[in-house]
Each structure stands twice: as C-alpha cells, then as structure tokens.
C-alpha positions in Angstrom: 43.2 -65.4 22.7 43.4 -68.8 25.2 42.0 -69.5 28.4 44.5 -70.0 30.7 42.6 -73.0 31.8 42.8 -74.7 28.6 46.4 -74.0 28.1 47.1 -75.7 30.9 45.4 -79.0 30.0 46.5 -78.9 26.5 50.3 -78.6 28.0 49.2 -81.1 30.2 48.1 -83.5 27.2 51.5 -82.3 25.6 53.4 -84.0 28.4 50.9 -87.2 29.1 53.3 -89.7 28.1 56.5 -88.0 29.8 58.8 -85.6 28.2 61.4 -83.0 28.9 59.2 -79.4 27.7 56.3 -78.5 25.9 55.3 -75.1 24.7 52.1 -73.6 23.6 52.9 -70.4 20.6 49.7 -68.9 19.3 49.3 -65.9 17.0 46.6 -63.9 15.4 48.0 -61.4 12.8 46.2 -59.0 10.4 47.7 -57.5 7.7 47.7 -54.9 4.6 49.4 -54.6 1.7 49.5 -52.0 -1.8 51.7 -51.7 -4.8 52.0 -48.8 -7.1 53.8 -49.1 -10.6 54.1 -45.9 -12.7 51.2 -44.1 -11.1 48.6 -47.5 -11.2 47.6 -49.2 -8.1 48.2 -52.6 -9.1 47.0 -54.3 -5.8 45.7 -53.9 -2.5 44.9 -57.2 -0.4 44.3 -57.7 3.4 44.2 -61.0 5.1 44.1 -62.5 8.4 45.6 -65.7 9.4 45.5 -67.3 13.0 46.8 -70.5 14.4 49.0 -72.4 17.2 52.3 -73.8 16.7 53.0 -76.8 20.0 56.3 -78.3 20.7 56.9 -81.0 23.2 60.6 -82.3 23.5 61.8 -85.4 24.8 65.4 -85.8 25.4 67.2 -84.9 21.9 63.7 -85.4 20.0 61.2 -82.5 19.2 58.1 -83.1 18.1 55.9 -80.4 16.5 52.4 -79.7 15.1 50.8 -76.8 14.4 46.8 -75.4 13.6 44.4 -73.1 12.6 41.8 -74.8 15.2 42.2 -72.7 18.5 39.5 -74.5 19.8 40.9 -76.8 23.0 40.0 -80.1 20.7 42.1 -78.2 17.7 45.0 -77.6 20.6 45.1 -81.3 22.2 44.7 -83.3 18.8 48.3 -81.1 17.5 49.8 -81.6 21.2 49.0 -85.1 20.4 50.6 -85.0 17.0 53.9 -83.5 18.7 54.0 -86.1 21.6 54.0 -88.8 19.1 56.6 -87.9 17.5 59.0 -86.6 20.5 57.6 -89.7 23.0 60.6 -91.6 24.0 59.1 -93.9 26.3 58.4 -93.0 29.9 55.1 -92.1 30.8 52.7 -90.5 33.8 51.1 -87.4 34.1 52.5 -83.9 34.6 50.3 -80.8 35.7 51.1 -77.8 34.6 50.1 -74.1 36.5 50.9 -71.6 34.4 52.0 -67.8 35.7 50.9 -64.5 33.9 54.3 -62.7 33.1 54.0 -58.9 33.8 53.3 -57.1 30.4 56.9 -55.9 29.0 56.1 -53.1 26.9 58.7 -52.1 24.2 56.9 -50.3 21.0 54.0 -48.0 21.2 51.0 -47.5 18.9 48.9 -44.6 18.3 47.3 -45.2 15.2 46.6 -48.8 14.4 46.4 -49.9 10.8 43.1 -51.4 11.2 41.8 -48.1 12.3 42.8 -46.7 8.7 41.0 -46.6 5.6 42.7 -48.3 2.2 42.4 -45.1 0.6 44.6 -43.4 3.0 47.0 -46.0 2.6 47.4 -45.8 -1.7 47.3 -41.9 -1.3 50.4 -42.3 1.0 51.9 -43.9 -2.3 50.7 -41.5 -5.2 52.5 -39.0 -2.6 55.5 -41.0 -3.3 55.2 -41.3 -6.8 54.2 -37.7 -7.5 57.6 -36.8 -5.1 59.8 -39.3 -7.2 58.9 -37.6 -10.1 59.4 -34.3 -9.7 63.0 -34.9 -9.7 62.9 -34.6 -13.6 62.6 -36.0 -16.8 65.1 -38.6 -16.2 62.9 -40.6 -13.8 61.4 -43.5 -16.1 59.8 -45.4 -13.6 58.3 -45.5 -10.2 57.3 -48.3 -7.8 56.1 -48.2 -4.2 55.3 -50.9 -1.8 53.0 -50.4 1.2 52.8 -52.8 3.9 51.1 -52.8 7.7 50.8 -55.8 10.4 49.4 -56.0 13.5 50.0 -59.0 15.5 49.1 -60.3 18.9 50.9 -63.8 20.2 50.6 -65.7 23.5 53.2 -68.0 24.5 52.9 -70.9 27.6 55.1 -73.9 28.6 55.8 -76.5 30.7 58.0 -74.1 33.1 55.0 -72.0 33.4 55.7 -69.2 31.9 52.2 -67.3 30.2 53.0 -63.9 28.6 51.1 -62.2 25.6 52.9 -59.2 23.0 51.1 -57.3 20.5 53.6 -56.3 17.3 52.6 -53.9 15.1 54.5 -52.8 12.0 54.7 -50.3 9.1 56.8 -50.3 6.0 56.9 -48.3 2.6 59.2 -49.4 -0.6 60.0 -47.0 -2.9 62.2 -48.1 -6.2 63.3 -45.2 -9.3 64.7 -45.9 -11.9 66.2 -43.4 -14.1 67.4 -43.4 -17.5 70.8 -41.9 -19.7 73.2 -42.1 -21.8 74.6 -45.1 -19.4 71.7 -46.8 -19.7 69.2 -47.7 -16.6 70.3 -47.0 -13.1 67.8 -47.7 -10.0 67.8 -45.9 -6.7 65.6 -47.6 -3.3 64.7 -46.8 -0.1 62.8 -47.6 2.6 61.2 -46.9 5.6 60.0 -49.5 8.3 59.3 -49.3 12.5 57.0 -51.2 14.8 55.4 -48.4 15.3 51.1 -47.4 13.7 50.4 -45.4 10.9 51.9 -42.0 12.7 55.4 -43.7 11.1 53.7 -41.7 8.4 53.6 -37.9 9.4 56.5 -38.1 11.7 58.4 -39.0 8.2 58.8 -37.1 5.5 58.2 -39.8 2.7 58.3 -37.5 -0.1 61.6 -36.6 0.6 62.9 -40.6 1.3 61.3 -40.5 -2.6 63.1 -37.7 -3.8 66.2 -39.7 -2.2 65.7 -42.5 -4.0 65.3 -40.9 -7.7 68.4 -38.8 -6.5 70.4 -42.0 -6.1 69.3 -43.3 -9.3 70.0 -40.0 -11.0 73.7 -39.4 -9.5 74.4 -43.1 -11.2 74.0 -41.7 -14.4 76.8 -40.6 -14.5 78.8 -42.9 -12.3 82.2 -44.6 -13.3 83.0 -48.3 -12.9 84.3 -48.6 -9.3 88.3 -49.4 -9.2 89.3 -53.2 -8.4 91.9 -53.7 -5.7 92.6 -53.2 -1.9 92.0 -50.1 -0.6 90.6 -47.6 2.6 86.9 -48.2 3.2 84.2 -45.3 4.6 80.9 -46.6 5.7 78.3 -44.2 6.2 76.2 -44.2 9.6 73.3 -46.7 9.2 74.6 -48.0 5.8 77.0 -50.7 6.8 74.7 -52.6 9.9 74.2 -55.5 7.2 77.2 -56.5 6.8 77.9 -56.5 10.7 74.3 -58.5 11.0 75.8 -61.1 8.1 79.1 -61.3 8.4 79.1 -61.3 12.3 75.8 -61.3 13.9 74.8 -65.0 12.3 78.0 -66.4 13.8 77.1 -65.3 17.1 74.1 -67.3 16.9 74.4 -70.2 19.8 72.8 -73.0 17.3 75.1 -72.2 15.0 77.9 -71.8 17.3 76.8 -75.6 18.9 77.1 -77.1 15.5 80.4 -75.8 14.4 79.3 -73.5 11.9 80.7 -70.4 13.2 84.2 -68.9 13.0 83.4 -67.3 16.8 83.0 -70.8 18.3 85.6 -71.4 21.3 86.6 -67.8 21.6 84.1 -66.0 24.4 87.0 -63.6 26.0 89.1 -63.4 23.4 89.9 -60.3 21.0 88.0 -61.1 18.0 87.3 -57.0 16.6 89.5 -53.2 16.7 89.4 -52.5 20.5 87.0 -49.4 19.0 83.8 -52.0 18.5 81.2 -52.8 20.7 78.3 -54.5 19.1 74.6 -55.5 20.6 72.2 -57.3 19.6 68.6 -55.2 21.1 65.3 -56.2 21.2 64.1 -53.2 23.2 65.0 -50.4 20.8 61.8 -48.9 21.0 60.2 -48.6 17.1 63.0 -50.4 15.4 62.1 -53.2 12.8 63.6 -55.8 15.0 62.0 -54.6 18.4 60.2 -57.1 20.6 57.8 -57.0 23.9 59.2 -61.0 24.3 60.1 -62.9 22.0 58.4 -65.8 20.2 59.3 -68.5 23.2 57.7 -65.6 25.4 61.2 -64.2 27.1 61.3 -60.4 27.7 63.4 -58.8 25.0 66.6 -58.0 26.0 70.1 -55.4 24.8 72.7 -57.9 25.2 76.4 -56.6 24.3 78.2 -59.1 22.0 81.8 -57.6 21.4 82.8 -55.3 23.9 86.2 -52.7 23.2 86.6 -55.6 20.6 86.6 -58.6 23.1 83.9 -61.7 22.8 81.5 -61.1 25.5 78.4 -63.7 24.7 76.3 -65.1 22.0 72.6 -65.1 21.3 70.8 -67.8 23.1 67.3 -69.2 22.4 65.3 -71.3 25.4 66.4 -74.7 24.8 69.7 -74.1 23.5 70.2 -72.0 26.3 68.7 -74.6 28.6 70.8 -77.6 27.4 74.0 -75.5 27.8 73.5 -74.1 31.4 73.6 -70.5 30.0 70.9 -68.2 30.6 68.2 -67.5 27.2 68.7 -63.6 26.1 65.6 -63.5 24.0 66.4 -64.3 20.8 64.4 -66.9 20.1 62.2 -66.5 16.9 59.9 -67.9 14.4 58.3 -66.4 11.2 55.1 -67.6 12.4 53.4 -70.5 14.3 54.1 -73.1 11.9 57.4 -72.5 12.7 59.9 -73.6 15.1 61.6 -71.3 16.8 65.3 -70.8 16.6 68.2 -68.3 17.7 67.7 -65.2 15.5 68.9 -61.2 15.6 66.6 -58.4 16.6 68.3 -55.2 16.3 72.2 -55.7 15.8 74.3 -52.7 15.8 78.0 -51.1 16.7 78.1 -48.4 19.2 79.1 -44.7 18.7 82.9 -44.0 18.4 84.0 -40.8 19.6 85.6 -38.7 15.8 83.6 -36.5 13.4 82.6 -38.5 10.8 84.0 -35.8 8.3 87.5 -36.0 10.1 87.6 -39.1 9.1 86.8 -38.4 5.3 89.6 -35.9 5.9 91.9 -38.1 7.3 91.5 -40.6 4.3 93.7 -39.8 1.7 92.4 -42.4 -1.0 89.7 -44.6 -0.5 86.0 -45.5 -1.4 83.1 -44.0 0.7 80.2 -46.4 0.3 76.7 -44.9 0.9 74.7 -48.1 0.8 75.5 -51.4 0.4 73.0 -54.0 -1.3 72.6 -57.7 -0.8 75.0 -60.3 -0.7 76.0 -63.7 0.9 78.2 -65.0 4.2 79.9 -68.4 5.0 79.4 -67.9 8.7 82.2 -71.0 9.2 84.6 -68.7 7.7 83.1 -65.8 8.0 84.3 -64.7 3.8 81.8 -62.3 2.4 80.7 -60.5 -0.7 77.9 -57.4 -0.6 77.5 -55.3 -3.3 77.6 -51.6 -3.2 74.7 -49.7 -4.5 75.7 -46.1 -3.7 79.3 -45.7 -3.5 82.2 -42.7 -4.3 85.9 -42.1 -4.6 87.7 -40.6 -1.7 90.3 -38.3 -3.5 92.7 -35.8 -1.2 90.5 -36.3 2.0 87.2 -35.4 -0.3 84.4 -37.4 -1.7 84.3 -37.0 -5.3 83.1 -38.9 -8.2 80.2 -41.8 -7.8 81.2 -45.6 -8.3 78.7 -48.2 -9.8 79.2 -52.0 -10.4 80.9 -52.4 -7.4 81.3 -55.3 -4.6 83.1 -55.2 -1.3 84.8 -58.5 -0.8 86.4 -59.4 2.5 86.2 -61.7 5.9 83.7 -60.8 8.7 86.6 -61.7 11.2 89.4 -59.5 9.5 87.7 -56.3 9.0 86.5 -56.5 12.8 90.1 -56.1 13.5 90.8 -53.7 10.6 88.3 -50.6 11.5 90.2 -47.7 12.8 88.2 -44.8 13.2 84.6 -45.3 14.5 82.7 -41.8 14.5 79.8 -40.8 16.6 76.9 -40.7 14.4 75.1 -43.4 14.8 72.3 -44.2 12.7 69.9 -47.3 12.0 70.1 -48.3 8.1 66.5 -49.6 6.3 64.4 -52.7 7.7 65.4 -55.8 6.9 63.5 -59.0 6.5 66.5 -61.9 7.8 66.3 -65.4 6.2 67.6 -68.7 7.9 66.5 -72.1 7.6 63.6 -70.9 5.3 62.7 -68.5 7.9 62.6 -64.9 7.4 62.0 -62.4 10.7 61.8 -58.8 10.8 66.0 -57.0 11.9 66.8 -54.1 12.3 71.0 -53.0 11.9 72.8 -49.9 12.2 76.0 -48.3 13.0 78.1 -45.0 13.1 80.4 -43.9 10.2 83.3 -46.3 10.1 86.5 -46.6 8.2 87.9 -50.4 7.6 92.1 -49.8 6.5 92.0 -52.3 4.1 89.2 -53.8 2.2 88.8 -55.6 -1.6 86.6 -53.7 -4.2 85.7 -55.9 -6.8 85.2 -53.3 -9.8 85.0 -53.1 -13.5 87.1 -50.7 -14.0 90.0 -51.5 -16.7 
C-alpha cells in the first residue's frame, strides 16, 4: 500500500522537532451493501474509501491528522499537521528503521466479495424473504440487510514496528414482523463472520429467516412479562451483550485510568461466582471481532479477564499500555483512519461450565428464561444496567412455558457476576455486534454458555 522507504521518512518528518511516538495507520477498504423491503430491492451501493490516519505524541499531547493523499507529499504535510500540534519544544532529528512483522494470520477467505457478482448478493436476500414468508399469513413484513467488506491496513511507528492485515467481513439482517390480535410483534436475526462469501452456503439463511418470523409469531401471543426479582436463564450465545456492556467496557484500561470503572483497584480480587472465567479474543478464527493485529499493528491476542471469578487483567492499548509499564494485549482500535485509536473489545465471552443446560431449566423452579436480549445502556462507574428482552419465557415447575414480551432485565454488572450459579457447557457466540464508544463503533463479537443469575429485576407490565 506504502513503501517502506517512505514510511520511514514520513515517521521521520513526524518526529523532526522531537517527540515521544509517532505512528503511521493506513487503510484501503471496499465495501457492498443491499436492502430488501417486502420483496423490492430498495438499494444496492458499493464504495471504496482509502486514506492514512498519523499520530505523533509528545509528552501528555497527541497530535493527529489524517488523508486521503497516500502519496509521500499527502503523508508528510498530515505528519506535519500532527507535529504541530503535539510539538512541545525540543527538537533534532530521529531516524526511524522500520521491521516487517511476520504475517499473523487469524481469518481465512475463500471467496472474496469482490469476486461476486451484485446479483448473487440480492438473490441471497429474495432467499430470505421467500423463507420468512412461508411461515404463514401472519408475516406482514420482511426486511433484509446485506453487507460485505474487505479491508487491507498497514501500520508503522516510531518503535519500528511495520505489519499489514487484510479484514474481510460478511453480514445479513433479517427483520419479520408479524401481525395479530396483539397487534405487531417483530422477530431479527443475524448472521456475521470475518470470513468471504462461503459464510453463505456453510449457513443455512433460510432457516436463520424462518427463525426470525418464528420469534415474531410466538409473540403473538405473548403475555406481559412479570415485574419483580426473580431466577434468571440465559440461553448460550444470548446473554454475551450484557457481559460485553456491563463488564467488558469496565475492563477497558482508559477507562479504568480515568476512574470510570467500578473494576478500578481490584486486579486479584474476587469480583464474579468462582464459576466465571471471561476473555476477551481476538484470534477466534471467523468471529465478528477477530483480528490478524489490531489497528496500532499488535498481533491479536485471547487474554483471560476474570478467572474462577478472580480479576486477572484489563485490556490495554499501546500507549496506555506504554505509560503504565504493562504490556499492550491488542486491543487497540479505531473505526477507521480518521480515527484515533483507543482500548476496545474484540471477542468477549465466559467459558464453558460443566451442567446440562436443561438440568439447569430443571433445577429452576420459577424463573424467566430469556432467549435474546435487545439493546440497552451501562454506567460502567457503577456498573447499573438496563437491557431489554426480546425473546423471553416463564420458567414454571422446572419447564419453559409461556412467552414474555415488554420486558427489561434491570440489575448491576458487578452483582450478577457474583450471583450466577450454574454455568452449563454449551457455549455459543450470540449475533455480530457493531460496539460504540467515543463516537466510534468497531465490529465485537460476544458469547457465552447457558447461565442461570439467582436473583435478577424484571421490569414488566404485568398488573
């Protein structure tokens, strides 16, 4: 994408006037999109969109620039701009040799997007659509979403590090909504890996379709879910959200370092049920979140968090990492190069447990069985929570039984840690997520086996 050679001088004009770090992040990314509403393709677009992103940092001052010119005058004018505003005096020349890092290979490709006609990609959704609505006459309305990327970046600094990663991604959206004598009731799923357009036949998407007009049907007939404190069941893959929101953001270092996480202070100490052991993994091969390096050019890494429930480590990005003394665990991230980077997940998920996930059903007397939960919002100083639930049932006599709607789980990141007792071993990765922070949003993965939390608030309408 760069010579090496010019790299090297533009790091070098980064750094003409003294400075701590400068780092060179250039992307090139291609990408594909489609939307289908009630049978009618209502767009299909395709861009591209190149550039470089340069930081230089000088004491506690970054400065940072970014362009669409990859040309070397393009790269030294915005290493310019960023010495300007991170110079803090000093001065002298620094020359920089830079190192090819050994390829770290995470994802693999055999059909890249580019490589596929736009024709292939809408018939994938009229697939969906036709699948959605064979599920009966209750379906009113069908959506799809089709998306592909294909991204190559290239990272160098003043350290000398040099290392390239090519990213490529596939996702489909698929929304039903279905219609009764309780009105409108929607049903989603989704299906996203950084994988090529195989994703596609090793994946049966008319079935993930005939999931998602199931869901909406089975609401139809839901009761209001119950208000009160009461036994939680989290299906495998359905509850790696909350763990990402409630938990993961407050193991972020630069969150941590500003006093905006309830997890600051407390490395070694028993912060979760002695059953959890949560990582953060950037090499799970085909995931939404994995990464050949990240965007400051580190090799992804699985780093355990909580392990048997005790605070083992937090996510570091380079320079946080750096100012502390602590080694960098890959996690630093940008949404593109007119970003800065900054600590962010990958793939965050609890280990397998060790009980049948329909012993613990059994086991629970009364209690909610949530299916999937939907959005929601964290205070990660406190680590309080509210997610609502968008597929959800009664536990009666050890069985599920009737679906819930209108339904929110309420709680504390912190607390329900400590509160899960059972943890089955079915692990499963929920849907792709797209993780916001700072105005940022990256690609996560999340995930995690059945679980039961004791105690946990449902915020119903139920008189």
């Amino acid at each position: 994408m760069i010579e090496q050679e010019v790299l090297e001088r533009v790091l070098a004009t980064a750094l003409r006037q003294g400075g701590d770090f400068a780092e060179v992040y250039a992307e090139d990314k291609s990408s594909t999109s489609a939307g289908l509403d009630d049978g009618r393709v209502e767009q299909v677009t395709s861009g591209r969109d190149r550039g470089a992103g340069i930081r230089v940092v000088s004491g506690e001052t970054t400065g940072f620039a970014y362009t669409a010119d990859l040309s070397e005058a393009g790269l030294c004018a915005a290493a310019e701009a960023a010495r300007s505003v991170a110079a803090q005096g000093g001065g002298g020349t620094r020359t920089v040799a830079l190192t090819r890092s050994a390829a770290h290979l995470v994802n693999r490709v055999e059909v890249y997007p580019d490589t596929v006609g736009k024709a292939a990609k809408v018939a994938l959704l009229q697939r969906v659509d036709d699948a959605a609505r064979s599920m009966g006459g209750a379906i009113g309305q069908v959506s799809a979403g089709y998306g592909d990327s294909r991204k190559r970046i290239l990272v160098a600094n003043s350290d000398g590090l040099l290392a390239e990663d090519e990213q490529v991604r596939h996702l489909l959206r698929i929304s039903v909504v279905a219609n009764g004598d309780a009105g409108m009731q929607t049903g989603f799923e989704s299906l996203g890996h950084t994988v090529g357009f195989e994703m596609f036949e090793q994946h049966d998407v008319e079935e993930l379709a005939r999931t998602a007009a199931r869901q909406a049907i089975t609401k139809l007939r839901a009761r209001p879910a119950p208000s009160g404190s009461i036994p939680v069941v989290i299906k495998a893959g359905s509850g790696g959200v909350l763990f990402h929101e409630a938990c993961g953001h407050g193991l972020e270092a630069d969150l941590v370092g500003k006093g905006a996480s309830v997890y600051r202070g407390k490395i070694g100490e028993q912060v979760a049920s002695s059953l959890v052991t949560l990582v953060d993994d950037g090499t799970m091969a085909g995931e939404w979140g994995a990464l050949g390096i990240d965007d400051e050019g580190h090799p992804s890494q699985y780093n355990v968090l909580i392990q048997d429930g005790v605070l083992t480590d937090y996510m570091w990005d380079h320079l946080r990492a750096r100012k502390e003394g602590h080694a960098h665990t890959g996690n630093g991230r940008r949404q593109s190069y007119m970003h800065l980077p900054m600590v962010r997940m990958t793939n965050t998920y609890v280990l397998n447990g060790t009980e049948a996930p329909e012993d613990i059903i059994r086991n629970t007397p009364n209690g909610v069985y949530v299916a999937k939960l939907g959005g929601g919002s964290v205070n990660t100083a406190t680590g309080d929570f509210v997610f609502g639930m968008t597929e959800a049932y009664l536990i009666e006599n050890g069985e599920i039984t009737e679906p819930l709607r209108e339904g929110n789980l309420i709680g504390n990141g912190p607390q329900v840690l400590r509160d899960i007792d059972a943890l089955a071993n079915d692990f499963a990765m929920g849907n792709p997520g797209t993780c916001g922070k700072d105005g940022q949003g990256v690609p996560v993965g999340d995930g995690q086996p059945t679980l039961r939390v004791k105690s946990m608030t449902i915020g119903g309408t139920a008189a």
